[in-house]
PASEBA-1860 file (N, C-alpha, C; in nm, 3 decimals):
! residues 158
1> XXXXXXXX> -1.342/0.492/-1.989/-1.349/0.573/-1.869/-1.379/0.485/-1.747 ~ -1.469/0.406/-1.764/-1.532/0.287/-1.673/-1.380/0.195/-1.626 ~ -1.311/0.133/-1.712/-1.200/0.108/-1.695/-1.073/0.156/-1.566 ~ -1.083/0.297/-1.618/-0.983/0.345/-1.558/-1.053/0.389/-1.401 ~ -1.122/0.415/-1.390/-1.189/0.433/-1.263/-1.204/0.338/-1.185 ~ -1.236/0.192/-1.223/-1.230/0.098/-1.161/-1.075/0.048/-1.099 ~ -0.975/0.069/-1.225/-0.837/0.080/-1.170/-0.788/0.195/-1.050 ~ -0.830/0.301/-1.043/-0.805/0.417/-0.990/-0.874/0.404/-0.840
9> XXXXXXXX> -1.009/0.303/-0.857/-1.068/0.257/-0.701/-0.923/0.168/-0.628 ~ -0.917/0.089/-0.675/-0.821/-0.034/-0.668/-0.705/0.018/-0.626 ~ -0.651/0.126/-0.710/-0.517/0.214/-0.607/-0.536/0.190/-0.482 ~ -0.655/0.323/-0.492/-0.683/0.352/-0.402/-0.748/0.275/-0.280 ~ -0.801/0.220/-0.280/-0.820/0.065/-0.230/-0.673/0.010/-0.114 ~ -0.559/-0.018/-0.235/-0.480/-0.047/-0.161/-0.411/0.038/-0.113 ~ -0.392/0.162/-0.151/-0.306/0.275/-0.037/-0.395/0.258/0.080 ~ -0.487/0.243/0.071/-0.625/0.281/0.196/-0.579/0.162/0.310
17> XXXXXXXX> -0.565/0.042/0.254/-0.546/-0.064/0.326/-0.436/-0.074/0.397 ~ -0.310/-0.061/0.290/-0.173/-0.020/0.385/-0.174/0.063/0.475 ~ -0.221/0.168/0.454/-0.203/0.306/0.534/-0.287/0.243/0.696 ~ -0.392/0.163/0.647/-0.493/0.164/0.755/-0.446/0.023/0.890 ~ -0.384/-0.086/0.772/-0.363/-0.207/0.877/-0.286/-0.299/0.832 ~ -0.191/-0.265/0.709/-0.139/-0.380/0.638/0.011/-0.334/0.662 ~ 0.041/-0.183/0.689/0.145/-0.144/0.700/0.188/-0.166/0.856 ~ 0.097/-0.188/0.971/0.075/-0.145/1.065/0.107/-0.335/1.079
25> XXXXXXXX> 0.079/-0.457/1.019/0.134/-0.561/1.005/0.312/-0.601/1.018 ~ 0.314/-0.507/0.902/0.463/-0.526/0.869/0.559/-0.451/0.968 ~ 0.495/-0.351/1.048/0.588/-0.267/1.152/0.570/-0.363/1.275 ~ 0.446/-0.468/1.317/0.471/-0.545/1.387/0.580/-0.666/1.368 ~ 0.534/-0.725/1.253/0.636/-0.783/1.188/0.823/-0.772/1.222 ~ 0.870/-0.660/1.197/0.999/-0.575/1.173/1.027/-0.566/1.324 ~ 0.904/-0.568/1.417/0.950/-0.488/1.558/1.079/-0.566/1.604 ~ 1.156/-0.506/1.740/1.290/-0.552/1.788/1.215/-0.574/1.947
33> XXXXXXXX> 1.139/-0.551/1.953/1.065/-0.547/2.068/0.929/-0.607/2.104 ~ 0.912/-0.651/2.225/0.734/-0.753/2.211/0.693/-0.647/2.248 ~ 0.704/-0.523/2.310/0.625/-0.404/2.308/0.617/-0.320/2.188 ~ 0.709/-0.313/2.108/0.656/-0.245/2.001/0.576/-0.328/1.872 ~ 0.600/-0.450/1.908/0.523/-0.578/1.813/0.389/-0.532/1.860 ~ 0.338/-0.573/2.005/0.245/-0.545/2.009/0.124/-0.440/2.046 ~ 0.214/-0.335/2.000/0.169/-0.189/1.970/0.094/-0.183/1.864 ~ 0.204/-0.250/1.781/0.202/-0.243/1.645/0.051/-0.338/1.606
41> XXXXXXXX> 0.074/-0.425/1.612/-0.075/-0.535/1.620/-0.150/-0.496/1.645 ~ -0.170/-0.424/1.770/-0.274/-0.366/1.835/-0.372/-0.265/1.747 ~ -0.258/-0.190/1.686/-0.313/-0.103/1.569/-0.399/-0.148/1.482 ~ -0.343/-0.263/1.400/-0.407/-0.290/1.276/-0.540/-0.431/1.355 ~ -0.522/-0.454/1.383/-0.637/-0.563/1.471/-0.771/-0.445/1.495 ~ -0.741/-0.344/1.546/-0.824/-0.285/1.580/-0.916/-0.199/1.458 ~ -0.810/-0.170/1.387/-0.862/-0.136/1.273/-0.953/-0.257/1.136 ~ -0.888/-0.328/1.129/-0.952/-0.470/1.084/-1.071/-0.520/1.150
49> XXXXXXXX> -1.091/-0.457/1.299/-1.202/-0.507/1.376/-1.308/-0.448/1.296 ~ -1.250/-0.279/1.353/-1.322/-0.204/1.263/-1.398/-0.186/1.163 ~ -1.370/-0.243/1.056/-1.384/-0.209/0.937/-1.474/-0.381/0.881 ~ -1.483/-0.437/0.979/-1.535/-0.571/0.935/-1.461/-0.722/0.865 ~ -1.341/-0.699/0.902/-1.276/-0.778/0.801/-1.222/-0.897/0.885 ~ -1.353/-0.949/0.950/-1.297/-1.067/1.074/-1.387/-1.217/0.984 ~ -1.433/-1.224/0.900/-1.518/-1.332/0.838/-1.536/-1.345/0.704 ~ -1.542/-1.470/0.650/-1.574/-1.424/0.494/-1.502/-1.505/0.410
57> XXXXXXXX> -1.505/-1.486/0.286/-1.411/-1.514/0.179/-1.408/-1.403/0.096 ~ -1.255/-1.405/0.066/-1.275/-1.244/-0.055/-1.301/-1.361/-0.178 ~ -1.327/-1.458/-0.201/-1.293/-1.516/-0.344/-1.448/-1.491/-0.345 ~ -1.515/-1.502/-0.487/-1.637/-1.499/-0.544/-1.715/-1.663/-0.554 ~ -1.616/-1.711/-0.703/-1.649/-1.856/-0.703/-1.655/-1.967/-0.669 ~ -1.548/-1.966/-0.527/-1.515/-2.083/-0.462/-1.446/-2.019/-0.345 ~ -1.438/-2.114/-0.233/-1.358/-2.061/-0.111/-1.237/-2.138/-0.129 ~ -1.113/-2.041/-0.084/-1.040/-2.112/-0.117/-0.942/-2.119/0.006
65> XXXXXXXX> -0.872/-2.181/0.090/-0.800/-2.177/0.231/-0.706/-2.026/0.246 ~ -0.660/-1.963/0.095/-0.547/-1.858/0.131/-0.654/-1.699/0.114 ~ -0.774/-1.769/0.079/-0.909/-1.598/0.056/-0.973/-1.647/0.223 ~ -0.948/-1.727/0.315/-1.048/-1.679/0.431/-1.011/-1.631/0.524 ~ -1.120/-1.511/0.518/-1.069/-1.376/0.578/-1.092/-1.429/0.743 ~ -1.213/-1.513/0.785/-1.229/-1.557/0.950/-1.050/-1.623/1.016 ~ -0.955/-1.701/0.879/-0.885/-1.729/0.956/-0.754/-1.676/0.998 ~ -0.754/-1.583/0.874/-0.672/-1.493/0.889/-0.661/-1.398/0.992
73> XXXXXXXX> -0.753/-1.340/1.007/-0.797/-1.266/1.161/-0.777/-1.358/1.243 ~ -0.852/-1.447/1.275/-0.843/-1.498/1.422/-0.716/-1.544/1.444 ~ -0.593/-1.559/1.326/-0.439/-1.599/1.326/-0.415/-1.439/1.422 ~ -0.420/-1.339/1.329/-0.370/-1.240/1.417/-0.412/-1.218/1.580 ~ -0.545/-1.196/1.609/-0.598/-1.163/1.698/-0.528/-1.265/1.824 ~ -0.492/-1.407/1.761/-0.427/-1.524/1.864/-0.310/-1.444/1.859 ~ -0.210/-1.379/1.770/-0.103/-1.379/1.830/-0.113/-1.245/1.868 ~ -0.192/-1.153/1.898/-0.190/-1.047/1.949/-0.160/-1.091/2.156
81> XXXXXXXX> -0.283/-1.224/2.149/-0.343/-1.226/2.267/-0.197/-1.259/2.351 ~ -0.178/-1.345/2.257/-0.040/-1.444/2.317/0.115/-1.326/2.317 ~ 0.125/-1.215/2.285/0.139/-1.110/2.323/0.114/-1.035/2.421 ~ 0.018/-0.999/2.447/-0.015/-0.966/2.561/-0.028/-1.020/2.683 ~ -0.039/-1.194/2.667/0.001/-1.238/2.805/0.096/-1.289/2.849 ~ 0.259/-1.247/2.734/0.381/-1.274/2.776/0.384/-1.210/2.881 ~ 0.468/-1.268/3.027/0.507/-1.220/3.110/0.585/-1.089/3.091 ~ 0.575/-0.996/3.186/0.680/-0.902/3.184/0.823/-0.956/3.190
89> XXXXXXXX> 0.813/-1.015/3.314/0.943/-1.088/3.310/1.014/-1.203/3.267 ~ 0.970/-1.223/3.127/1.031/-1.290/3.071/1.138/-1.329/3.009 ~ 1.218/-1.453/2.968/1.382/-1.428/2.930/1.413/-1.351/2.841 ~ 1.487/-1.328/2.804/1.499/-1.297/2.633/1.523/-1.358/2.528 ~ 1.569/-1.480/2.545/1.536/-1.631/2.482/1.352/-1.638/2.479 ~ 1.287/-1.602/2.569/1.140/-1.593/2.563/1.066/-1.551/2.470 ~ 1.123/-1.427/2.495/1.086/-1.300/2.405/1.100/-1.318/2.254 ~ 1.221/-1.304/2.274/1.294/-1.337/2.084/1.263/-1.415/2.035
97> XXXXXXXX> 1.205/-1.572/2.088/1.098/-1.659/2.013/0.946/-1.597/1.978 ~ 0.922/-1.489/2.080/0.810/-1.455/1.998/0.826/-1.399/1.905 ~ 0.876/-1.273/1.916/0.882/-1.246/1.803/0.895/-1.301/1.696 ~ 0.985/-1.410/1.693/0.988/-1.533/1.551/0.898/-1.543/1.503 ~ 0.833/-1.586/1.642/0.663/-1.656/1.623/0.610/-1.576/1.509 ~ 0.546/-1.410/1.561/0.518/-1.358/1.530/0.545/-1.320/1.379 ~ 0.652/-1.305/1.393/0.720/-1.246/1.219/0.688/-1.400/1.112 ~ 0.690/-1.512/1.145/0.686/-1.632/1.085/0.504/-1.632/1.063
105> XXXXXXXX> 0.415/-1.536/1.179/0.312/-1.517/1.122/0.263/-1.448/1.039 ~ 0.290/-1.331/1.019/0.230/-1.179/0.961/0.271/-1.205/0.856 ~ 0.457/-1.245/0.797/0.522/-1.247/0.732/0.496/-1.384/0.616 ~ 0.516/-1.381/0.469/0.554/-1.505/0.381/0.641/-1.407/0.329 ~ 0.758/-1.569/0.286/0.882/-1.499/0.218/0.838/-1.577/0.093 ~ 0.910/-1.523/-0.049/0.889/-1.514/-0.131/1.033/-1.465/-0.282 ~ 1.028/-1.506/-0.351/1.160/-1.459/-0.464/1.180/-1.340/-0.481 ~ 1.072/-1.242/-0.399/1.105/-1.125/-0.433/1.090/-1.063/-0.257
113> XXXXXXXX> 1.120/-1.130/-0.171/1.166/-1.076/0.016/1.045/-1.146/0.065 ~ 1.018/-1.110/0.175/0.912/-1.121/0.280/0.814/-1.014/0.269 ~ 0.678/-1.052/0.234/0.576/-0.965/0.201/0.426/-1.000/0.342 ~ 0.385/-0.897/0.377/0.270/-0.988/0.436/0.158/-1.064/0.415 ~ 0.112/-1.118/0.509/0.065/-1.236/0.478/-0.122/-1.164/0.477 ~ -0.189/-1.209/0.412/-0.321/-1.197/0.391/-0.384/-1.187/0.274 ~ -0.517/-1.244/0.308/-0.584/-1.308/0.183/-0.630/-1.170/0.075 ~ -0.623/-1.315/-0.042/-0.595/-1.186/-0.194/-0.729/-1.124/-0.214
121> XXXXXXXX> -0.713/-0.962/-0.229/-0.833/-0.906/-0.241/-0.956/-0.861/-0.074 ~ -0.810/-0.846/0.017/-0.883/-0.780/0.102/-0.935/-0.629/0.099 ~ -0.836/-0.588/-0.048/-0.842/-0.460/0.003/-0.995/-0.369/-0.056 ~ -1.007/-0.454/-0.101/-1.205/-0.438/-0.146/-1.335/-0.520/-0.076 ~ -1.249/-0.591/-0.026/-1.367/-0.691/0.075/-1.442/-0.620/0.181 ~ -1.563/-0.629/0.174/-1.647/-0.739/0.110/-1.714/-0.699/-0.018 ~ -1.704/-0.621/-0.107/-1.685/-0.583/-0.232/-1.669/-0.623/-0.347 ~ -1.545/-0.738/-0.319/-1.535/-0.819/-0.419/-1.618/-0.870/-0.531
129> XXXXXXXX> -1.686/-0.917/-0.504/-1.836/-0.934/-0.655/-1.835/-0.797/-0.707 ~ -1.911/-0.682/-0.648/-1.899/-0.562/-0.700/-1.799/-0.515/-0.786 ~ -1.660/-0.545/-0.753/-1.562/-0.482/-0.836/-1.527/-0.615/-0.938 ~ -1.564/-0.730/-0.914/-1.530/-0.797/-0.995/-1.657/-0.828/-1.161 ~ -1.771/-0.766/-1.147/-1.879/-0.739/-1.232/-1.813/-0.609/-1.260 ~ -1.751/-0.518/-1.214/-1.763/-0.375/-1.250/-1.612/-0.432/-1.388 ~ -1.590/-0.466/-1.353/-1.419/-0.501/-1.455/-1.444/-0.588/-1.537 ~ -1.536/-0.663/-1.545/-1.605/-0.764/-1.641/-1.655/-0.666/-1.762
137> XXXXXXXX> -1.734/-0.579/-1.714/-1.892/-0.475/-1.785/-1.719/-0.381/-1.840 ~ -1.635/-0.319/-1.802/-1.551/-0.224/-1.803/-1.448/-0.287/-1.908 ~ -1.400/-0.369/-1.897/-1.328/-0.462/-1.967/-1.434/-0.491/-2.138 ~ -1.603/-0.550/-2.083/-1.634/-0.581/-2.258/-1.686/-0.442/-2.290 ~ -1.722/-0.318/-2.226/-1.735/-0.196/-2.300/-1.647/-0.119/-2.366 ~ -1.472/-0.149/-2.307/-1.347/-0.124/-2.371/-1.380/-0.174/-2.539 ~ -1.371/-0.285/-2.508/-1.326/-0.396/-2.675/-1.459/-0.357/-2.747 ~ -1.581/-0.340/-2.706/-1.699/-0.278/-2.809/-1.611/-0.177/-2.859
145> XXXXXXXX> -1.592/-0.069/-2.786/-1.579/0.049/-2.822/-1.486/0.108/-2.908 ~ -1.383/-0.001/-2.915/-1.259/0.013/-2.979/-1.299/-0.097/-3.124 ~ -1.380/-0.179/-3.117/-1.456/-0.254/-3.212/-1.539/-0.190/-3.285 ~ -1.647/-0.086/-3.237/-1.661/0.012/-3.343/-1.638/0.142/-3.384 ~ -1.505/0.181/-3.302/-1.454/0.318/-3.369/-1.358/0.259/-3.455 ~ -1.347/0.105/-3.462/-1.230/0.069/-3.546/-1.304/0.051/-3.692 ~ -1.446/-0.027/-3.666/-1.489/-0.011/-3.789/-1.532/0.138/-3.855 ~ -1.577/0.213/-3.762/-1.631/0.321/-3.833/-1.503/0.409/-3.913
153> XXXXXX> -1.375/0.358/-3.835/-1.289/0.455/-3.898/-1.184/0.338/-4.003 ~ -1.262/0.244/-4.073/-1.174/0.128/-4.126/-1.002/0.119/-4.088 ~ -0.985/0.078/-3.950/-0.890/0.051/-3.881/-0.866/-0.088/-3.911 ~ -0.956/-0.204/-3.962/-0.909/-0.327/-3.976/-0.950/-0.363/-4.125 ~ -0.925/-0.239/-4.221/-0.896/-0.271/-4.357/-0.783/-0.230/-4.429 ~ -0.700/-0.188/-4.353/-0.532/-0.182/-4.390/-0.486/-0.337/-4.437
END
């Protein structure tokens, strides 16, 4: 039961995250426009402000350059800024490099498309220890449990 609940946080976890600032990435990402890019940014920056996710490491045992959450933010928040102080009147040769910019930020491509970019296990951070003890304890109360309904019901004397 412990198991599945911990999986069922973790869904939920990541619908929560997309819905809240990861999806709100990728529509900046996709934009055709530096106004709707940085609409779009605007959204999830603010929400990420929000929610605390400007510092840190999601990793437990070690920091590692692709879990820190300070630089990941302050990547976005720079290209928000640098957004916002494109000229209005700028070329469109101007423009359309940002956006590059931009999409070459939010964005890693990958064997399976372009996915966004941010460190693994935000979507529980700062949590991480918590859910990672909870799946440890959930994980060895599984194999007990199935260890002695197997003996009690001689499952490993076939």
């Amino acid at each position: 039961m412990s198991s599945l609940l911990w999986g069922g946080c973790r869904i939920v976890s990541e619908i929560k995250a997309k819905q809240n600032y990861l999806g709100y990435l990728k529509r900046a990402a996709d934009a055709n426009s530096v106004e709707m890019a940085k609409k779009e940014l605007e959204k999830a920056v603010t929400e990420i402000e929000r929610q605390g996710l400007t510092s840190g490491y999601t990793s437990i045992l070690w920091k590692t350059p692709s879990e820190d959450v300070g630089f990941w933010y302050n990547n976005l928040k720079t290209s928000l800024q640098e957004l916002q102080n494109l000229p209005v009147n700028s070329s469109p040769l101007e423009k359309s490099n940002m956006l590059i910019k931009l999409r070459e930020t939010l964005l890693d491509g990958g064997k399976d498309g372009d996915s966004v970019t941010y460190p693994a296990g935000i979507q529980i951070y700062p949590n991480n220890g918590l859910f990672a003890f909870w799946g440890t304890i959930s994980i060895i109360l599984t194999v007990l449990f199935f260890l002695i309904a197997g003996a009690k019901n001689d499952w490993f004397d076939s």
